[in-house]
C-alpha positions in Angstrom: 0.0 0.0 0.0 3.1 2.5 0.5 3.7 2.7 -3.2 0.0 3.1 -4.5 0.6 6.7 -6.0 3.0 5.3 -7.8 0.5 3.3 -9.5 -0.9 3.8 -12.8 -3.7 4.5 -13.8 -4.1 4.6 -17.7 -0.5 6.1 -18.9 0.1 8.1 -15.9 0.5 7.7 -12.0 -2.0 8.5 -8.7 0.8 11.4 -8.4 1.0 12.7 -11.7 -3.3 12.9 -11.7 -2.9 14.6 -8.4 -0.7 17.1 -9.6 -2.6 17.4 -13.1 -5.9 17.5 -10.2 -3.9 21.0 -8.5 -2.6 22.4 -11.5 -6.7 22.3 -12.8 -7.5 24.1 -9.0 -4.8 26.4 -9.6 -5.3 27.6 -12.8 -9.3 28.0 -11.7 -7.9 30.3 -8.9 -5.4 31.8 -10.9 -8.2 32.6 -13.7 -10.3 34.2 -10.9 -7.3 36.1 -9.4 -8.0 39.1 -7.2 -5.4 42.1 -9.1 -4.9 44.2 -6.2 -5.7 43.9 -2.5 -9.1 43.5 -0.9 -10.9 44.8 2.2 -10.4 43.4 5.7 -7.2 42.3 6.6 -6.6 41.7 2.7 -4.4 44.9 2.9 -2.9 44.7 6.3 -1.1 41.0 5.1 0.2 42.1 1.6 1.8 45.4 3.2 3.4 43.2 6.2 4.6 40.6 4.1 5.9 43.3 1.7 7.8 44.8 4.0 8.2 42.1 6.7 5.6 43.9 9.1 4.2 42.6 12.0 0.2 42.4 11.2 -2.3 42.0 14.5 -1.6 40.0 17.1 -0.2 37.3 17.5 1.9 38.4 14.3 1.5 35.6 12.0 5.8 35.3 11.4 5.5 32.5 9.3 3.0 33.6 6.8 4.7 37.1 6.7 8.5 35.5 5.9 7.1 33.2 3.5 5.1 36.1 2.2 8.4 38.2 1.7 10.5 35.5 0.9 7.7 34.5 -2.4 7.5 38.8 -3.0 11.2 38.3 -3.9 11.5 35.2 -6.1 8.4 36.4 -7.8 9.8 40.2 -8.3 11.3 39.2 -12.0 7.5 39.1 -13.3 7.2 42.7 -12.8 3.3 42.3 -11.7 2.0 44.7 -9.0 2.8 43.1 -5.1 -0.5 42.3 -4.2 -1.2 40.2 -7.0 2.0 38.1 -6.2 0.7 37.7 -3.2 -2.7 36.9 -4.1 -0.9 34.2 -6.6 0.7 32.9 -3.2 -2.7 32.2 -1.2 -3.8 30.4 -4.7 -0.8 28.2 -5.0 -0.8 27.5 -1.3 -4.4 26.3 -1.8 -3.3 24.3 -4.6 -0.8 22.7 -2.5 -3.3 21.6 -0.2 -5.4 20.2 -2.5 -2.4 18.2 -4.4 -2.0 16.7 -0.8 -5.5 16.2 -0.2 -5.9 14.2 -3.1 -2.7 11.8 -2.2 -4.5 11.7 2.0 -7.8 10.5 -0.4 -6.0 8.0 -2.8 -4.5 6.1 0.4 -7.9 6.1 2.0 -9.9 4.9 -0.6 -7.2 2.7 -2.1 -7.7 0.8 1.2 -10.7 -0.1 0.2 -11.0 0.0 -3.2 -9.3 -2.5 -5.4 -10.1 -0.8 -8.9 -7.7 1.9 -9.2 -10.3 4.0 -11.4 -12.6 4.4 -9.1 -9.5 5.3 -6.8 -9.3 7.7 -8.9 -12.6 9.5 -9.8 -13.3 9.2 -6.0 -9.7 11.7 -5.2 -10.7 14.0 -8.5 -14.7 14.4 -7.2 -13.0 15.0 -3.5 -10.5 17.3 -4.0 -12.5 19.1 -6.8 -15.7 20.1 -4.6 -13.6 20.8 -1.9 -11.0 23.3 -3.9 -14.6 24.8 -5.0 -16.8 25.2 -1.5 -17.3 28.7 -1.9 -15.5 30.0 1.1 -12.3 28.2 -0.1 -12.5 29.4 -3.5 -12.5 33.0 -2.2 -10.1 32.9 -0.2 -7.4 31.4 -2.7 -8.0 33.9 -4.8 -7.5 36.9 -2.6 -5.0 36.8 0.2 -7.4 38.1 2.9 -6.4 35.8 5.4 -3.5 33.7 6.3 -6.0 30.2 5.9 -4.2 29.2 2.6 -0.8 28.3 4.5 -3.0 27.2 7.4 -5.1 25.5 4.7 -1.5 23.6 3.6 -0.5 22.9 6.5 -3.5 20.4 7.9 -3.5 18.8 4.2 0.1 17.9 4.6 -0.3 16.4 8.0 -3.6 14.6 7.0 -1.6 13.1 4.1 1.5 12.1 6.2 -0.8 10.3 8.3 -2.0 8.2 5.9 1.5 7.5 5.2 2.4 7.0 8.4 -0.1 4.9 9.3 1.2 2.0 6.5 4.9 2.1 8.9 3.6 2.6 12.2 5.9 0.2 13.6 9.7 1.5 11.6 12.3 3.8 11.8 10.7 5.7 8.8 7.3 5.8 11.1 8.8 7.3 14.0 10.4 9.9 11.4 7.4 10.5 9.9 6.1 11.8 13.7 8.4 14.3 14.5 7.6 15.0 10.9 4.6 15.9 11.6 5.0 17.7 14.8 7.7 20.3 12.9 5.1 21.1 10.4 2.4 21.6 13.2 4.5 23.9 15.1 5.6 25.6 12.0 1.7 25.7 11.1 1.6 26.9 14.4 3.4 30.2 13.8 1.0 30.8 11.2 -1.8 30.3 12.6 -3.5 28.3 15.8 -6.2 26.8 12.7 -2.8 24.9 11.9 -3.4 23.1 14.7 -7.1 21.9 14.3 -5.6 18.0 13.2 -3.9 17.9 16.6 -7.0 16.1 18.2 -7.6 13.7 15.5 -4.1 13.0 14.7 -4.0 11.7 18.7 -7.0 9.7 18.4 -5.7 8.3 15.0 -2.6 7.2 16.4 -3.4 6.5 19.5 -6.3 3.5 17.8 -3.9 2.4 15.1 -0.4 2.3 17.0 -0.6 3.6 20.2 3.0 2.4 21.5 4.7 3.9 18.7 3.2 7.2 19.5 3.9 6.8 23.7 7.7 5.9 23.3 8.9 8.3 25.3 12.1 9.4 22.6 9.5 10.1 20.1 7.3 12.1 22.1 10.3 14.0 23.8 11.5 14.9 20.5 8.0 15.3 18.9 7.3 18.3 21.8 11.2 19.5 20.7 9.9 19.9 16.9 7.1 21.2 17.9 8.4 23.8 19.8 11.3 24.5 17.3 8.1 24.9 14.8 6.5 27.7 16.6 9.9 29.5 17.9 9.2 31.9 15.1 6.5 33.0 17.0 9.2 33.9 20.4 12.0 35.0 18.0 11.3 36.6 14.6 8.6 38.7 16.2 10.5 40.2 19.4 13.8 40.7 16.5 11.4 42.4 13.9 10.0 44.6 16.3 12.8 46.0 17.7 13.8 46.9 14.4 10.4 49.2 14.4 9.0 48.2 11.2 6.4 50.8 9.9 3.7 48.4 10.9 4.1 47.0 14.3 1.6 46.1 15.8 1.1 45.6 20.0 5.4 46.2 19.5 6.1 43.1 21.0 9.8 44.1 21.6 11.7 42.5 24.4 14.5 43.9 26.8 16.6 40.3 26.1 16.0 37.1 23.6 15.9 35.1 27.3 12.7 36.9 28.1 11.2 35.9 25.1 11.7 32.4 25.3 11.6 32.3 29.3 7.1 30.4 29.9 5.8 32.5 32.6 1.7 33.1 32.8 0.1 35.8 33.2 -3.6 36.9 33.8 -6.0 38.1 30.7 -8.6 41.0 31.0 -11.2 38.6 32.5 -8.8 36.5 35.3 -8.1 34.0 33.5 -4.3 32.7 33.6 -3.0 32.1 30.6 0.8 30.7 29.8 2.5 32.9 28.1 6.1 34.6 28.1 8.5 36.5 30.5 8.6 39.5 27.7 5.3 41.7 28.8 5.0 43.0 25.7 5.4 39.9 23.6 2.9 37.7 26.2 0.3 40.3 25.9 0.5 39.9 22.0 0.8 36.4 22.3 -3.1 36.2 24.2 -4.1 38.8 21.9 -4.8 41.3 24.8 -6.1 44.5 23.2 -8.7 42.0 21.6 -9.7 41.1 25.0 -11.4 37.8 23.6 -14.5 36.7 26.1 -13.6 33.2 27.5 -15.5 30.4 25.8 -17.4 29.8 29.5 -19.0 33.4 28.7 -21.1 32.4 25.8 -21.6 35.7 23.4 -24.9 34.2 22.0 -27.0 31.1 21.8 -25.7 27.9 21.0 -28.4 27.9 18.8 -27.8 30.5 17.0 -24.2 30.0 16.3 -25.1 26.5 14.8 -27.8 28.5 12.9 -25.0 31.1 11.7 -22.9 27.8 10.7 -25.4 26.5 8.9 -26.3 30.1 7.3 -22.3 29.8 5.9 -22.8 25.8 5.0 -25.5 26.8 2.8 -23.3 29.3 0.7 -21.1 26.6 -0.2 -22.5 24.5 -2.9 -24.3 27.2 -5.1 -23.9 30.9 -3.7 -25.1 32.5 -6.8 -28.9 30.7 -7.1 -31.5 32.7 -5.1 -32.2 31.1 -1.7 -34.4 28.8 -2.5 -31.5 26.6 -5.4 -29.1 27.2 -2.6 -30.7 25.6 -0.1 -31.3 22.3 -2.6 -28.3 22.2 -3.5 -26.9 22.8 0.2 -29.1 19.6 1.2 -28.0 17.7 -1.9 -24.0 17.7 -1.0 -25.2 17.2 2.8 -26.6 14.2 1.9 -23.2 13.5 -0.3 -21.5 14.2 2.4 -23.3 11.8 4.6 -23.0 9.0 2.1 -19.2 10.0 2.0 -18.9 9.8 6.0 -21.0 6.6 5.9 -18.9 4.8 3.1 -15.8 5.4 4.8 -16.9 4.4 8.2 -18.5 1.3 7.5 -15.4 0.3 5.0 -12.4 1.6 6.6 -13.0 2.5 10.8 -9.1 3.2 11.1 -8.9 5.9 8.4 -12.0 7.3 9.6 -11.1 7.7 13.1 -8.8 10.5 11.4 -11.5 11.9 9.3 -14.2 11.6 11.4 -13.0 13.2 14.5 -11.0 16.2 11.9 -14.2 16.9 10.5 -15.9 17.1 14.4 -13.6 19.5 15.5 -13.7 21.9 12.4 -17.8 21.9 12.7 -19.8 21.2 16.5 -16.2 21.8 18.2 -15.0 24.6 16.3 -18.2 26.7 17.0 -18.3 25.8 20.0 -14.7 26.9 20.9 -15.2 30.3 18.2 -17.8 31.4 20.6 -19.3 34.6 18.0 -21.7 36.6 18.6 -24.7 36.7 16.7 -23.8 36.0 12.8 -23.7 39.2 10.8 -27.0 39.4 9.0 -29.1 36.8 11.6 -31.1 37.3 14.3 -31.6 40.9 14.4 -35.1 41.1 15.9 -33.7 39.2 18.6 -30.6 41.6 19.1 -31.4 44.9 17.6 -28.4 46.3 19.1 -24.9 46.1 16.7 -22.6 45.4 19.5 -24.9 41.9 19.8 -23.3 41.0 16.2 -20.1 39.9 14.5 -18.7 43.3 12.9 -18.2 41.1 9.2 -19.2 37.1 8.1 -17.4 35.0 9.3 -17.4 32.0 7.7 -13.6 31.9 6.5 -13.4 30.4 10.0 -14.5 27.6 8.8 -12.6 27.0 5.7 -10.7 23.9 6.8 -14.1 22.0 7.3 -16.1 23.1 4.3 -13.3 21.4 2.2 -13.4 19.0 3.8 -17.4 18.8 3.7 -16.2 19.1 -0.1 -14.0 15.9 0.3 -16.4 14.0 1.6 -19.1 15.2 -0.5 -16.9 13.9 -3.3 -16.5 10.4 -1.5 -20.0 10.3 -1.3 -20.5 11.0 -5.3 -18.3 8.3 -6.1 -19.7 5.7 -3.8 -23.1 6.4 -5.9 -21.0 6.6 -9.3 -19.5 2.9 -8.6 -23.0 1.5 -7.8 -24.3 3.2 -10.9 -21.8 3.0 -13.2 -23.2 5.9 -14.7 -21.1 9.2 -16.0 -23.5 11.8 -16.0 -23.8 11.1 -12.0 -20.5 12.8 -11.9 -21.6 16.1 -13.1 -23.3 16.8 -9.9 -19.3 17.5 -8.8 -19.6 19.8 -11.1 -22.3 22.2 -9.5 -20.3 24.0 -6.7 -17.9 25.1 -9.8 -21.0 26.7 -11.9 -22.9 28.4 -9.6 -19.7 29.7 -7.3 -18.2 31.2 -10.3 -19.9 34.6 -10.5 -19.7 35.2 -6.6 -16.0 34.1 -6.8 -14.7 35.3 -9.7 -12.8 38.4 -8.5 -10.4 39.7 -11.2 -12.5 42.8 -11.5 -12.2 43.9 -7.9 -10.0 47.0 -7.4 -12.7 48.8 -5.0 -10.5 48.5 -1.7 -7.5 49.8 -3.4 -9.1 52.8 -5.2 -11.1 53.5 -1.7 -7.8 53.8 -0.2 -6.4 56.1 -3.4 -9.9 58.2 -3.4 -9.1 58.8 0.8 -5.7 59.7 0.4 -5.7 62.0 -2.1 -9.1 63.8 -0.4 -6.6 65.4 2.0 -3.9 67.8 1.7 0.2 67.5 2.0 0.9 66.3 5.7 -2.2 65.8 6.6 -3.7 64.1 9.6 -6.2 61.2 8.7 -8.1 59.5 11.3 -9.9 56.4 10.2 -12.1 54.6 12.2 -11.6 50.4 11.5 -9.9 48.2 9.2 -11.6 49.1 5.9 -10.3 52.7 5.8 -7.0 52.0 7.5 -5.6 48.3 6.0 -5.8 49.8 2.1 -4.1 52.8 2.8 -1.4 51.2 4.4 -1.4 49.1 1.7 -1.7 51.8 -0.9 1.9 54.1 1.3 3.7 51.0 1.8 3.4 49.0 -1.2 2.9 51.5 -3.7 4.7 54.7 -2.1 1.4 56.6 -2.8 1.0 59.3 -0.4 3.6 58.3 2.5 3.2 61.7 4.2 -0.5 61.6 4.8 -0.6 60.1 8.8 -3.0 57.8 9.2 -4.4 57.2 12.7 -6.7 54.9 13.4 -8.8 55.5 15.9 -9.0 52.0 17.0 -5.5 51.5 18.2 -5.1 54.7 19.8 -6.9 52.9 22.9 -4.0 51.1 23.1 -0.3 52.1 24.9 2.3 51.4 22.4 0.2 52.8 19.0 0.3 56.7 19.7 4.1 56.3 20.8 4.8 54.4 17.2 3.2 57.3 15.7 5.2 60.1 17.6 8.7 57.9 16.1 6.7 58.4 12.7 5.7 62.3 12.8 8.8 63.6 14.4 10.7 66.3 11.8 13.8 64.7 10.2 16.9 65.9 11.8 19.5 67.0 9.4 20.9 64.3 7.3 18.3 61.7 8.5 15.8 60.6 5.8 13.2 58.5 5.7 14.8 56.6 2.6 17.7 56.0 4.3 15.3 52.8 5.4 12.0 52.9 4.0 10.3 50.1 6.0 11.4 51.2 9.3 10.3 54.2 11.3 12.6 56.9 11.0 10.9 60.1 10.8 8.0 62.3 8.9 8.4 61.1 5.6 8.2 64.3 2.8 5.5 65.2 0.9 5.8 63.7 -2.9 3.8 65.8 -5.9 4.6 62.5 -8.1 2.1 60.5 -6.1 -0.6 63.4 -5.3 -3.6 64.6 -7.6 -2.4 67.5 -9.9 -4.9 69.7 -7.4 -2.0 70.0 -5.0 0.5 71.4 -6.9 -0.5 74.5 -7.0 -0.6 74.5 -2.2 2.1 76.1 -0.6 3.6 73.0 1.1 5.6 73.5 4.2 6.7 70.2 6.2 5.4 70.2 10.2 7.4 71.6 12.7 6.4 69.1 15.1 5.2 65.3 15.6 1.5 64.9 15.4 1.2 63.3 19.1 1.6 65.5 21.7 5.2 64.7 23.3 5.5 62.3 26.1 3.5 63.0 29.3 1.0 60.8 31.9 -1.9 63.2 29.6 -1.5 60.5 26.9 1.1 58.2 27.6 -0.7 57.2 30.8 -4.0 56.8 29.8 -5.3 53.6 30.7 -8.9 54.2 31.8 -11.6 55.5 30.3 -13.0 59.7 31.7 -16.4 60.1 32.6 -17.8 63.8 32.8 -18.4 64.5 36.2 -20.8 67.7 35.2 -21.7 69.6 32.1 -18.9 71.5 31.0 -17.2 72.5 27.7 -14.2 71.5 26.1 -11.4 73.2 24.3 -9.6 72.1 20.9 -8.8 75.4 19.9 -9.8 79.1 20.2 -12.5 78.6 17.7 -13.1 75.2 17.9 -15.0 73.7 21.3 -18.0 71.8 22.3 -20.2 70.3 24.9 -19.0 67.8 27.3 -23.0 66.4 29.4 -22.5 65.0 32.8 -22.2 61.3 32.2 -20.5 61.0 29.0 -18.0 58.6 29.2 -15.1 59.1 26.9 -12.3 55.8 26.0 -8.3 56.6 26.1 -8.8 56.2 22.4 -11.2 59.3 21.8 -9.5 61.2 24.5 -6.3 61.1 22.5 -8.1 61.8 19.2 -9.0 65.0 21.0 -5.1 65.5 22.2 -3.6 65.1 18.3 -6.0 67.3 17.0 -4.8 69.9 19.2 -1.8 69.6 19.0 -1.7 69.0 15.0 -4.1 71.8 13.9 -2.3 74.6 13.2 1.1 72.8 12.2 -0.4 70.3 9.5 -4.3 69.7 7.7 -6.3 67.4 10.1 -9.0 65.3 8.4 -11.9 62.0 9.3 -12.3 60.0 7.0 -15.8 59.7 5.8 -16.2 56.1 7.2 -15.2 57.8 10.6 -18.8 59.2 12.2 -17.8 57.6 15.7 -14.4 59.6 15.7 -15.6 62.8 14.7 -19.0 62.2 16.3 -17.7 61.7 19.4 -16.2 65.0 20.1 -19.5 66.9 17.9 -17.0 68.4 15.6 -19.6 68.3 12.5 -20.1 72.4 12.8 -16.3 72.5 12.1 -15.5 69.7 9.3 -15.8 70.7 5.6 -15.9 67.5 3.4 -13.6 67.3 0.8 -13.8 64.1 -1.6 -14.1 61.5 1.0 -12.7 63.1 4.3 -13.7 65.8 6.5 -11.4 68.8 7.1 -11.3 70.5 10.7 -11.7 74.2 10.1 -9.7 76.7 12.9 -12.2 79.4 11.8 -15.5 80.9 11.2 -17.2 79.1 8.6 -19.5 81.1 5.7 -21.2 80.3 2.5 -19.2 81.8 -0.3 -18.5 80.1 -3.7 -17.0 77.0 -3.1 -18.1 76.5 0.6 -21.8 75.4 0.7 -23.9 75.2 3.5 -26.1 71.4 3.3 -27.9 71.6 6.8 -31.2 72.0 5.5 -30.9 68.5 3.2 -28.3 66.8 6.1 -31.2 66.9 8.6 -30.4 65.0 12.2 -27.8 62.0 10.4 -25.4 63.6 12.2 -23.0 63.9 9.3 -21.0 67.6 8.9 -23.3 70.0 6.7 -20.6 72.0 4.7 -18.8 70.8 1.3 -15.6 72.1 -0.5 -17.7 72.8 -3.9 -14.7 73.1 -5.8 -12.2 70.9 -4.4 -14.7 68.5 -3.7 -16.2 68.5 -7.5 -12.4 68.4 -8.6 -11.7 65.2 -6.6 -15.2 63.0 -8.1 -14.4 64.4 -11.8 -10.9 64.4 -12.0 -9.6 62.2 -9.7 -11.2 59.4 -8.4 -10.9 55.8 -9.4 -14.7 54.7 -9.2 -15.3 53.4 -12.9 -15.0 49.6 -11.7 -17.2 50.3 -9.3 -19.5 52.2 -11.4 -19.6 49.3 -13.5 -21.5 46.6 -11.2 -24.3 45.3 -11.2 -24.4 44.5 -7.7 -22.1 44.8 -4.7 -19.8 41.4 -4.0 -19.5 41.3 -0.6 -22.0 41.1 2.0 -20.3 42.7 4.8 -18.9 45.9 3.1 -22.5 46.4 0.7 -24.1 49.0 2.8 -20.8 50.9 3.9 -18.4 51.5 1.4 -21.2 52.2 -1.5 -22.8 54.6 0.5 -19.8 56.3 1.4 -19.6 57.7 -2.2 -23.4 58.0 -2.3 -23.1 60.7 0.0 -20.2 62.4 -1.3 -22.0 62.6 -4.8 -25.4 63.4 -3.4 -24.0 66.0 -1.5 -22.0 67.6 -4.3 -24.8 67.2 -6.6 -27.3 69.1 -4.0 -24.2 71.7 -3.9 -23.6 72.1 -7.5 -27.9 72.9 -7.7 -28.0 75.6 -5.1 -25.4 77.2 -7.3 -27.2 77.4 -10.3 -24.6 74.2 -12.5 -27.8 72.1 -13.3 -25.2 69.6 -15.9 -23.2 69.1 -13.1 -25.6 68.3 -10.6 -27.2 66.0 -12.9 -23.9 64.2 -13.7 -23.3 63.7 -9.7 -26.9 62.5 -8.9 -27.0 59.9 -11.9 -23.7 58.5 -10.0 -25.3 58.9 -6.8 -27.9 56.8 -7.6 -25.6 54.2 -9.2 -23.8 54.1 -5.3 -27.0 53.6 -3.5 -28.4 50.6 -5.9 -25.3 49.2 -5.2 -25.7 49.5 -1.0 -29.1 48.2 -1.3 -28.2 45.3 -3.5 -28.6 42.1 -2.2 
């Protein structure tokens, strides 16, 4: 049984069809290939990879050195970064499914004397599975780091199978620690690397349970293992005392022993937790600014997370057929599924043992252990309020366990096929492939990059930006770091700023260059304010007197915002003070967070020395502080005004038509109306149908809604009745597009 990929099947080899089987799944991704980065964390991983960052904790180090590492063999092709890294999640995905197919032809050929139907049972597996809908989608964007994780449990699960045929050798024992290195490598990835570990105990435990207890293989299984995940205690404590321009929690450490000293320590909610001697580094490690709810503290129902699973399950199979199709064929390759599970248990119970208890742990356990709040777009009568719900879908959680829903789907297929014996059975495989297609198929997606291009080039040289989440912050990273647009806009993300080491990375990043010191000198680290470039700025600009700050945009070291740990609440009605022109009410009560107190602290101590702008997605930042009065919009951002603001011109006054939604009421005219015709990057955009994804429909579309609506109201009142036309008609593409469904 060791040798059966070597067997042939018609004039090739099990191996060669797998490989032909990945090449088909990567050219399918490849053909459906995201060209630029996406929203969510999309952004954040292609500009930390890029220039080995540190992305949110607990850094990811092994996705983001095989990230650069790939970004430099794949440098010769000359294609833009975020498509080579997109390429990477799609070959990584591959990969997986090359080893998937080899973990299936061992199973099955167990059981299955004619090779054939060896065979068409790994290519109706493997096929489904590289098509489930949440797999697809993520191979063909790099928004997460799941492809590598998605690699990782395929190898394991395939050197299993191997190890399973020479339990009792030398070679078996190597084929352990094997495994434990690739876990622990997984590891530093990802902790969905580790999702196997349960079933690879049970499956070694039933099949050859002294191998697995001799106490040299376990000691140096734990070594591998831990050798595996070092990268987690030693690239991330290195790279961040470099100060890479993205460092986030700066998990730097006084010594290297500190970093690789255990020692627990105690989460926000009691609970001790083993971690490292390096503070910094453990608090990153338990992703402490996340402050994740132990599972015992159940966010919603059980109920209605199995409901929110099932919600995902069903947009597997068929995501493009109205609800009623989808939930056919979402039945249908349940039942395939079954017949899969069923075929394998009752003809193989030691492979299955694997299978069965991996496929457990990625469903009931995995939701179990996840713990989300209400899904998304479920169960709002129920919980009305926001902070009741997940802030996106999830369901790329779960992408380990709808392939392999897919893989057992396909099992299922060909158990009917062989008691059939008839082709056209087969094209049910087929059906995820059709009707994911359209949902999938991103090669025409640009709309987080040119969001981030459209923000940036709203605001003037040196400006202050503060954004409010990821989808206005990761794509302008992305957009200064990997493209070297607009490098001396600041963007603060209001976010972060509640936590203690973000404002002080900033400060390093805003301080004036000393003479002799540039930024260039090393253009991934911190250094200081990196200079204003006309080459990458709308033509608009040229014509500003630009002068470089004379200061950092944080206010300099203190127990006012260094210090702040706790969030203020107003003891009485009072007022507070931004600048001579600029205050506003505080009401007895009001309760303020250390991250909107130190909004409050850079805009004083920016305005004046440099432009300080929200970004249109930022109502909570601006709202917070009731700045609208003072905030002019210009494209997509908000400028803060020192100074009595009057109708003239180009400054319109839109209270009447703004009403109570609490968005500012004045608009540039002019700059504005030279920012939507001239340029912004919104023709993709303008040319959909509907709006891809669920979780970004009603915001980002309606962020330009409002900033054409607006300028079309403004262009009316002055008496340009083409030009308001010409911004309504677009208006009213935008909010088709947020209602779309």
């Amino acid at each position: 049984m060791s040798g059966i990929e070597q067997e042939k099947v018609g004039p090739l080899t099990l191996r060669v069809w797998a490989l032909l089987t990945a090449l088909a799944v990567w050219a399918l991704y490849l053909l459906t290939l995201a060209p630029t980065t996406g929203f969510w964390d999309a952004s954040e991983y292609v500009t930390t990879a890029h220039i080995l960052g540190l992305p949110h904790p607990p850094g990811n180090p092994l996705f983001v050195v095989v990230g650069r590492a790939w970004d430099v063999l794949t440098a010769f092709t000359g294609l833009p970064v975020a498509l080579r890294i997109n390429a990477l999640g799609a070959t990584l995905s591959a990969g997986a499914s090359f080893f998937w197919f080899l973990a299936v032809v061992r199973i099955v050929g167990r059981f299955r004397e004619d090779r054939r139907e060896v065979l068409v049972a790994a290519i109706a597996a493997v096929w489904i599975g590289a098509t489930a809908f949440t797999v697809w989608t993520q191979s063909n964007l790099n928004e997460k780091v799941y492809p590598l994780s998605m690699f990782v449990v395929a190898l394991v699960s395939y050197l299993a199978m191997v190890w399973m045929e020479q339990a009792d050798t030398a070679r078996g024992n190597r084929l352990l620690l094997l495994i434990a290195l690739v876990l622990g490598l997984g590891w530093a990835n990802h902790t969905m690397s580790m999702l196997p570990g349960l079933a690879l105990a049970a499956f070694a435990l039933v099949h050859r349970w002294r191998a697995v207890l001799n106490p040299r293989v376990l000691g140096l299984g734990a070594v591998l293992l831990a050798v595996g995940y070092s990268m987690q205690f030693l690239f991330v404590p290195i790279r961040s005392a470099q100060n890479p321009i993205i460092d986030e929690a700066d998990p730097e450490c006084p010594s290297l022993v500190s970093a690789v000293t255990p020692r627990r320590i105690d989460d926000r909610h009691g609970q001790s937790k083993l971690a490292v001697a390096c503070e910094a580094l453990a608090l990153s490690l338990i992703r402490d600014q996340y402050a994740p709810t132990p599972i015992t503290q159940r966010q919603a129902p059980l109920s209605a997370q199995y409901a929110n699973y099932w919600q995902y399950f069903d947009w597997q199979w068929a995501r493009s057929l109205p609800p009623g199709g989808r939930l056919a064929a979402s039945i249908l390759f349940l039942f395939l599924a079954l017949v899969g599970l069923w075929t394998h248990l009752r003809k193989d119970r030691k492979t299955f043992v694997y299978g069965g208890t991996l496929l457990f742990t990625v469903t009931l356990l995995l939701v179990y252990y996840l713990n989300f709040r209400y899904g998304y777009s479920l169960y709002w009568d129920e919980a009305p309020n926001i902070a009741a719900h997940e802030v996106r879908e999830r369901d790329y959680f779960f992408i380990i366990g709808f392939q392999l829903w897919g893989i057992y789907a396909g099992l299922g297929l060909a158990a009917l096929w062989r008691r059939r014996k008839a082709a056209p059975l087969l094209a049910l495989g087929l059906i995820p492939f059709f009707f994911n297609f359209g949902q999938a198929d991103r090669t025409g997606d640009r709309a987080a990059r040119n969001l981030a291009y459209n923000m940036l080039q709203s605001v003037e040289p040196y400006a202050v930006l503060f954004t409010y989440g990821d989808n206005d912050t990761f794509p302008l990273w992305y957009l200064q770091e990997v493209e070297g647009i607009r490098r001396d806009v600041t963007v603060i993300v209001q976010s972060y700023l509640g936590t203690d080491w973000y404002h002080k990375q900033l400060r390093r990043l805003t301080e004036p260059c000393e003479p002799g010191e540039s930024p260039e000198d090393s253009p991934t680290t911190v250094v200081c304010q990196r200079p204003f470039d006309p080459e990458t700025a709308a033509d608009l600009y040229a014509e500003l007197d630009v002068t470089p700050p004379a200061r950092s945009a944080i206010p300099p070291p203190g127990p006012e915002i260094d210090d702040l740990s706790r969030s203020l609440s107003v003891p009485e009605d009072s007022t507070y003070w931004l600048s001579g022109r600029i205050t506003g009410p505080l009401r007895a009560g009001d309760v303020f967070s250390p991250g909107e107190l130190r909004v409050l602290q850079i805009a004083r101590q920016t305005l004046g020395d440099r432009p300080v702008y929200f970004a249109a997605t930022a109502s909570p930042v601006y709202g917070k502080w009731q700045l609208q009065p003072h905030l002019v919009r210009q494209g997509l951002a908000f400028k803060l005004v020192d100074g009595p603001l009057e109708e003239s011109g180009a400054l319109v006054d839109l209270s009447e038509y703004v009403g109570a939604s609490g968005l500012p009421v004045w608009n540039d005219r002019v700059r504005t109306g030279e920012l939507l015709e001239e340029v912004f990057l919104v023709d993709d955009i303008l040319a959909w149908d509907e709006w891809p994804e669920p979780s970004t429909r009603s915001g980002i579309p309606s962020v330009y809604y409002r900033a054409h609506a607006f300028q079309g109201i403004s262009e009316e009142l002055r008496g340009d009745p083409d030009a308001a036309e010409w911004a309504y008609r677009r208006a009213n593409h935008f909010e088709r597009l947020a209602d779309s469904d």
